[in-house]
C-alpha positions as CSV (number, residue, x, y, z in Angstrom):
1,X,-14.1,18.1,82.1
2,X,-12.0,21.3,82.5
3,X,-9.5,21.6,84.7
4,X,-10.3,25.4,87.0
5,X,-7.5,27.3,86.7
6,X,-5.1,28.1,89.7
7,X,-5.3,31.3,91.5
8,X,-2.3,32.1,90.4
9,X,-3.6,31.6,87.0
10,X,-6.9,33.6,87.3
11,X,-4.8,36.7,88.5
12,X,-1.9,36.3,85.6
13,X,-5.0,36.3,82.9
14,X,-6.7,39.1,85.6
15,X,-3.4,41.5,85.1
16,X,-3.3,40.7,81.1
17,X,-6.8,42.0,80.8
18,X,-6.6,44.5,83.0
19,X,-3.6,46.2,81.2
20,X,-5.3,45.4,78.1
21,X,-8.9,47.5,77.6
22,X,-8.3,49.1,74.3
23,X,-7.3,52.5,75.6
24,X,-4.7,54.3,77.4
25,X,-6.6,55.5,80.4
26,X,-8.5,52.4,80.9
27,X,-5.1,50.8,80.9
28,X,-3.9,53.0,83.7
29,X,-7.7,52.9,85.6
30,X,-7.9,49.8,85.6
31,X,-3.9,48.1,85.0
32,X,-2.9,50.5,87.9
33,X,-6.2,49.5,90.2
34,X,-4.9,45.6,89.8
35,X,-1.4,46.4,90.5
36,X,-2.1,48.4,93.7
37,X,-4.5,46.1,94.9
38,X,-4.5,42.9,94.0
39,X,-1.6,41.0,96.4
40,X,-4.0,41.8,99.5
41,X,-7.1,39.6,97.4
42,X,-8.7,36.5,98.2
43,X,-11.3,34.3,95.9
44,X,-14.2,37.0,96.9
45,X,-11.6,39.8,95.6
46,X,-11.0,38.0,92.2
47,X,-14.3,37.2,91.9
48,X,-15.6,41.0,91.6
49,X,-12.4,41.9,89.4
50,X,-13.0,39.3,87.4
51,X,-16.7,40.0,86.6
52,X,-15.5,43.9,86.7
53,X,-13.4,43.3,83.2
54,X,-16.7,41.6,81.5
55,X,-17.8,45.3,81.5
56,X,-17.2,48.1,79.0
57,X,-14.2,50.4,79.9
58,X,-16.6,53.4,79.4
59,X,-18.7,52.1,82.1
60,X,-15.6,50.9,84.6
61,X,-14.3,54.2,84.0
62,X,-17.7,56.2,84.5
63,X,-18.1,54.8,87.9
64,X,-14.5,55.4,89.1
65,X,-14.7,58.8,88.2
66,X,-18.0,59.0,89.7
67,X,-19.9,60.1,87.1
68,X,-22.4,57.5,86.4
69,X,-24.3,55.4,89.2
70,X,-22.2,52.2,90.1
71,X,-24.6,49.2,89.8
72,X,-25.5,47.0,93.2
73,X,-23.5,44.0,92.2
74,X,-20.2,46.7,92.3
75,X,-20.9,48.8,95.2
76,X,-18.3,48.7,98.4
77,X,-15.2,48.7,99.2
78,X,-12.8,47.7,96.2
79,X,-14.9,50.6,94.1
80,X,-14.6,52.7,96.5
81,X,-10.5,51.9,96.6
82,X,-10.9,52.7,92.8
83,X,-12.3,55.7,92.6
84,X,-9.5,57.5,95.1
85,X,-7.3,57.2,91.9
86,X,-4.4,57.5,94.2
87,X,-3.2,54.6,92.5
88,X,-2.6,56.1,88.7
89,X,0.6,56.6,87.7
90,X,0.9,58.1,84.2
91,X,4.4,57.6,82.8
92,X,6.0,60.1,81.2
């Protein structure tokens, strides 16, 4: 049997993904989102991050902006905390 990775773990291969989509503004959506928020999360946190990047960027990035419907299983707080987009910071 598998060994379950470390928390630790999880949020090192979390970050890499995160920062990691495929595009340069789902890297900053979605890189900056984890780097903002992630040293307040617990296993419930992780949990929704972690089943967040299983998505398509075009869809994490539609309901951040608010322009597409956010499905049940997403809804509350740590969407809501993305979609501000206080977090973004575009380097020049």
């Amino acid at each position: 049997m598998k060994d379950m990775p470390t928390f630790e773990q999880r949020l090192a291969r979390a970050k890499f993904r995160a920062w990691h989509r495929g595009t340069r503004e789902a890297d900053y959506m979605i890189g900056g989102f984890f780097d903002r928020y992630h040293p307040a999360w617990g296993e419930q946190e992780m949990d929704w991050f972690e089943d967040l990047l299983a998505e398509d960027d075009v869809d994490i990035m539609a309901w951040g902006l608010g322009t597409q419907a956010v499905p049940e299983r997403f809804r509350g707080e740590l969407i809501e905390k993305m979609q501000k987009l206080d977090y973004v910071e575009i380097p020049r």
